[in-house]
N, C-alpha and C positions, 0 to 999 in steps of 0.2 A: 288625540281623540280617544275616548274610552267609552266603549260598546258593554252593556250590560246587561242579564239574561235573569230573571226570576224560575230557581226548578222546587222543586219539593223537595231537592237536599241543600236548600239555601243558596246565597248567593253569588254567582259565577263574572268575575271579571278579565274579560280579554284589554286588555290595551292595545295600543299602536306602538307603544316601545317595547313593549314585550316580543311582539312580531318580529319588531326591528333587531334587538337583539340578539332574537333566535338566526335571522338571516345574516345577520355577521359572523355568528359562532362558525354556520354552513360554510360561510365565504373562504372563512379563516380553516378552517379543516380542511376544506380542498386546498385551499394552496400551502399548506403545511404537506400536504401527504405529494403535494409536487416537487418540496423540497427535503426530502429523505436524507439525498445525499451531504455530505461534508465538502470545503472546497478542496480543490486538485495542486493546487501551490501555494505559496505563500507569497508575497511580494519581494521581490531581490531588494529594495530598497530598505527595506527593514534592520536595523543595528539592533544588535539584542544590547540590554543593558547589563554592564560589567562595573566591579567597584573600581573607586579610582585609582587609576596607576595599571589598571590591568595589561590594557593594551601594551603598555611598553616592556612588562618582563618580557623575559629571555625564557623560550622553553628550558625546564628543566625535566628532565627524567630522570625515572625511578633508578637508585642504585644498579638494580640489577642489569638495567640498559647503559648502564653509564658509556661502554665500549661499542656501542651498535652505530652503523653509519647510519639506520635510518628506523622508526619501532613505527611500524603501521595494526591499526587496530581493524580487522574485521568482524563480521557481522554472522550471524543463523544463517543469511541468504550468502553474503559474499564467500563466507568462507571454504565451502563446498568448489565457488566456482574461480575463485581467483588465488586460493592458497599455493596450492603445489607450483603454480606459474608465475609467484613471486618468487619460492626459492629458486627455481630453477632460472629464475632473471638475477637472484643474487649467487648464486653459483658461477652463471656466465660473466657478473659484471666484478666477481671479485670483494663482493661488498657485504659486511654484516647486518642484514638484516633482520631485524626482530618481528617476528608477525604472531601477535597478540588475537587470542578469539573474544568474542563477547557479545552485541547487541547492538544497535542506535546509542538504545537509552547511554551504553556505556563506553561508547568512543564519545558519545557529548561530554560525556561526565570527564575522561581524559583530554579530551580539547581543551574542556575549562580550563583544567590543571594543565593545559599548556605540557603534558608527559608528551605527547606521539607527533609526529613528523605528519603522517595521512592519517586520516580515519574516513571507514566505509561507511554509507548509510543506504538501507534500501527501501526509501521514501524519500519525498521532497522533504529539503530541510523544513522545520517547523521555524515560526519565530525567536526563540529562543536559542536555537542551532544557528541565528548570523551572527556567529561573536566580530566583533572588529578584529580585522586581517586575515579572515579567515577564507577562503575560495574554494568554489564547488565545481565541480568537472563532470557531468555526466557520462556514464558511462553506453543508457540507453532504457527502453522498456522491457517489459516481460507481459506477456496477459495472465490476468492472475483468471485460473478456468472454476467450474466449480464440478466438485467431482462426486460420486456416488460409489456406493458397491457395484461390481459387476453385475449382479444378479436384479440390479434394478432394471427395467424395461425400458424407463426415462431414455431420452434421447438429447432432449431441451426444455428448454424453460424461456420465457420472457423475461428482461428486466425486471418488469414490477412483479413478475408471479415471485422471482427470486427477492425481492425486498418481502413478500407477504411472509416468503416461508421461514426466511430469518427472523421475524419479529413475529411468528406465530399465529399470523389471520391466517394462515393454510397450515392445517397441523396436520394431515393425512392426505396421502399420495396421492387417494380417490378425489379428494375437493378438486385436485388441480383441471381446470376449462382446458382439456389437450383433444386434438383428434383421437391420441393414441389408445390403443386398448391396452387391459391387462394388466393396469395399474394397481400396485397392493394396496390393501385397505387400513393399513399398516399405521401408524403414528411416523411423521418424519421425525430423525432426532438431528439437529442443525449443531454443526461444530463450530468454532470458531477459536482464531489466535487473537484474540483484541488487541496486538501490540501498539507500540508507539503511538498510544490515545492523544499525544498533544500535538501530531505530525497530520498533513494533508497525505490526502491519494490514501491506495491502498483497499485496505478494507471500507475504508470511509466512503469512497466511494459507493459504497450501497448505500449502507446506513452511518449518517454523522457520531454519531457516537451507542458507547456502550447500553444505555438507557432505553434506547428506540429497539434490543434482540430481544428474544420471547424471554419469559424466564425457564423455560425448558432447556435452554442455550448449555451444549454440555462446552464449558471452556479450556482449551490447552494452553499451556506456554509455551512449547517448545514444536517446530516443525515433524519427528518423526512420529511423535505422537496426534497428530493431524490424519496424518498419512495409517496410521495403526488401526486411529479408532474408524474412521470412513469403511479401513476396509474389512473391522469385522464385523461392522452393521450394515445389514441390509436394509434401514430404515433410513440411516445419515447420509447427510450432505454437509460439505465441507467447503474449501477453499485453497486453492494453493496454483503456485507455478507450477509450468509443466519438468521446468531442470529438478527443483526439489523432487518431484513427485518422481524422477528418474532417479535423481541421488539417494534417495531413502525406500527404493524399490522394495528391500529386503523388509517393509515393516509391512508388506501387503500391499495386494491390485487394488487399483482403485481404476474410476470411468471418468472420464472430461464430458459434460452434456456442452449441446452449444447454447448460447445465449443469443436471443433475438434471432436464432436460425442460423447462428455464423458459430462455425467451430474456432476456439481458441486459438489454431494451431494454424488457422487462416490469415500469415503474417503480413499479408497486402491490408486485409479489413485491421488489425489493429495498427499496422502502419499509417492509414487513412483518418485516425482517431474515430472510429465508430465504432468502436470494440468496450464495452461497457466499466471495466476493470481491471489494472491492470498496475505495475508495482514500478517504480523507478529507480537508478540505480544511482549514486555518487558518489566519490572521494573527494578528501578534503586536501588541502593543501595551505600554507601559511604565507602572507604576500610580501614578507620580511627576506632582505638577500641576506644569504647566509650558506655555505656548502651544504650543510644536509638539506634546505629548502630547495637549492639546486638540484639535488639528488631525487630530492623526493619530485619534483614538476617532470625531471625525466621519468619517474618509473608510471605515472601518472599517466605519463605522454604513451610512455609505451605500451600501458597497460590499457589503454584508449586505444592503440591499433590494433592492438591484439586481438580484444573483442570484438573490433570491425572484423577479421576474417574467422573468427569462429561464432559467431552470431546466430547462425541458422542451428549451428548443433547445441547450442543453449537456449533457445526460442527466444532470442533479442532481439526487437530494432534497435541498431546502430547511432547515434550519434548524425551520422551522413544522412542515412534516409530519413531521418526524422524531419532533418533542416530540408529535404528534399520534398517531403512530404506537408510543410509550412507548419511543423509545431516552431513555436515560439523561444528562443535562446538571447540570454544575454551574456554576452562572451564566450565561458563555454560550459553555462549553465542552463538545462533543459528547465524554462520556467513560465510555459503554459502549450495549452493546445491549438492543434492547426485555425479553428474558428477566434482564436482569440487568445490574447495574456489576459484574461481576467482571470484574477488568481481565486476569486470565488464560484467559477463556472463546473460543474460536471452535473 
């Protein structure tokens, strides 16, 4: 149906599809802005594709490992908290161990190449990350908090105020709808580590990809520089655990605000899964019998207990209470949340 109006600046036509399609636009915006986030897993059942014959080599390592009982590749995040307590398990166990720093991105890149015995990741594996034979161990969570200078006033922030302020619909302290007084009038400058863009969880949890941050977004790649710039702007807000933000103390104080009312640090609320964000931990292992695959599911094992009893002073849930708490495991791989294994839900 098309309604027609005569003005004296000529002639005005409304349609009924024209309405119609405006009210889809609407439809379609609102529930794009309800899904912000990126998903939280990926599906175990997933085989990443390898060329033919892959599956059957033999690791081989690098020259320089040729004599090591076992070369494990850790990570920005693992390395800090699981290094010193590998050597010192290879010390007690007698056994050359190689431990390799680096990234996600580049213990995948070594898995491929079949060089390392373990490799760490601190994300769910992405699809690409399930080569054939290869098994994931979780180690447990962390809540990823979001921090400020100390000299902000901020306390907390909502979920969605914290999605606005990443992507720039809230540029200044003053916009933010809070009880709080006191707030600077200030420009916010929002940091971020965009890592592992083609992995679930993590930062994605706010926002699914890189595209959706303001373009004011000042970006690091590295953790101490996270930690540096937050704390010498009084404007910035950032992102990080709270062990890293412990580990790299020495680059400046930073503040944890709470999200949704709940401080980070409140291990019952992210054990419950109601804690908005939050990082996951894994090593790999290879499902081939073999001594060092041997070697390697022991240190695995024990590097899985270990974490059970120091958990609180690295702000981890455990493996145990997570099963306790009904997130979702297959075998003994952490791979969805307590409401559900949908691997596209957060």
């Amino acid at each position: 149906m098309i309604f027609r109006a005569d003005t004296d600046k000529g002639m005005i036509f409304f349609s009924s599809y024209l309405i119609l399609t405006i009210l889809c636009v609407l439809v379609s915006t609102t529930a794009g802005a309800e899904h912000l986030h990126g998903p939280a897993f990926t599906s175990p059942d997933h085989i990443a594709p390898v060329p033919e014959g892959w599956a059957n080599r033999p690791l081989k390592r690098n020259q320089a490992d040729i004599n090591a009982d076992l070369v494990v590749s850790l990570g920005q995040q693992s390395w800090p908290i699981l290094h010193e307590i590998i050597v010192e398990y290879a010390r007690v166990k007698k056994l050359n161990i190689v431990v390799k720093q680096g990234t996600c991105g580049i213990t995948a890149g070594r898995l491929l190449k079949k060089s390392v015995d373990v490799g760490a990741y601190c994300c769910p594996p992405g699809e690409n990350d399930r080569l054939p034979g290869v098994e994931f161990h979780s180690l447990g969570i962390s809540p990823i908090a979001l921090i400020v200078h100390p000299d902000n006033p901020l306390t907390g922030v909502s979920t969605a105020q914290a999605r606005e302020i990443f992507q720039g619909q809230i540029s200044r302290w003053k916009e933010l709808k809070s009880h709080q007084k006191g707030l600077p009038h200030r420009l916010i400058q929002p940091v971020a580590r965009l890592h592992c863009k083609i992995r679930p969880g993590h930062w994605r949890l706010l926002l699914d990809n890189e595209d959706l941050f303001s373009p004011r977004l000042f970006e690091v790649g590295v953790i101490p520089d996270m930690i540096s710039q937050v704390a010498r702007n009084t404007g910035a807000i950032g992102m990080e655990v709270p062990s890293m933000m412990e580990y790299h103390r020495a680059k400046g104080e930073v503040r944890m605000l709470k999200i949704d009312g709940h401080d980070p640090r409140d291990m019952d609320y992210v054990r419950s899964g109601g804690y908005p964000l939050y990082r996951t931990y894994h090593l790999t292992t290879w499902k081939q019998d073999s001594r060092a695959n041997r070697l390697a599911r022991e240190l695995v094992s024990w590097l899985q207990s270990h974490i059970e009893k120091i958990h609180q002073d690295i702000s981890f849930v455990p493996p145990s209470e997570l099963k306790a708490a009904g997130w979702k495991f297959r075998g003994d791989e952490l791979i969805g949340e307590p409401s559900g294994s949908d691997f596209d839900k957060h």
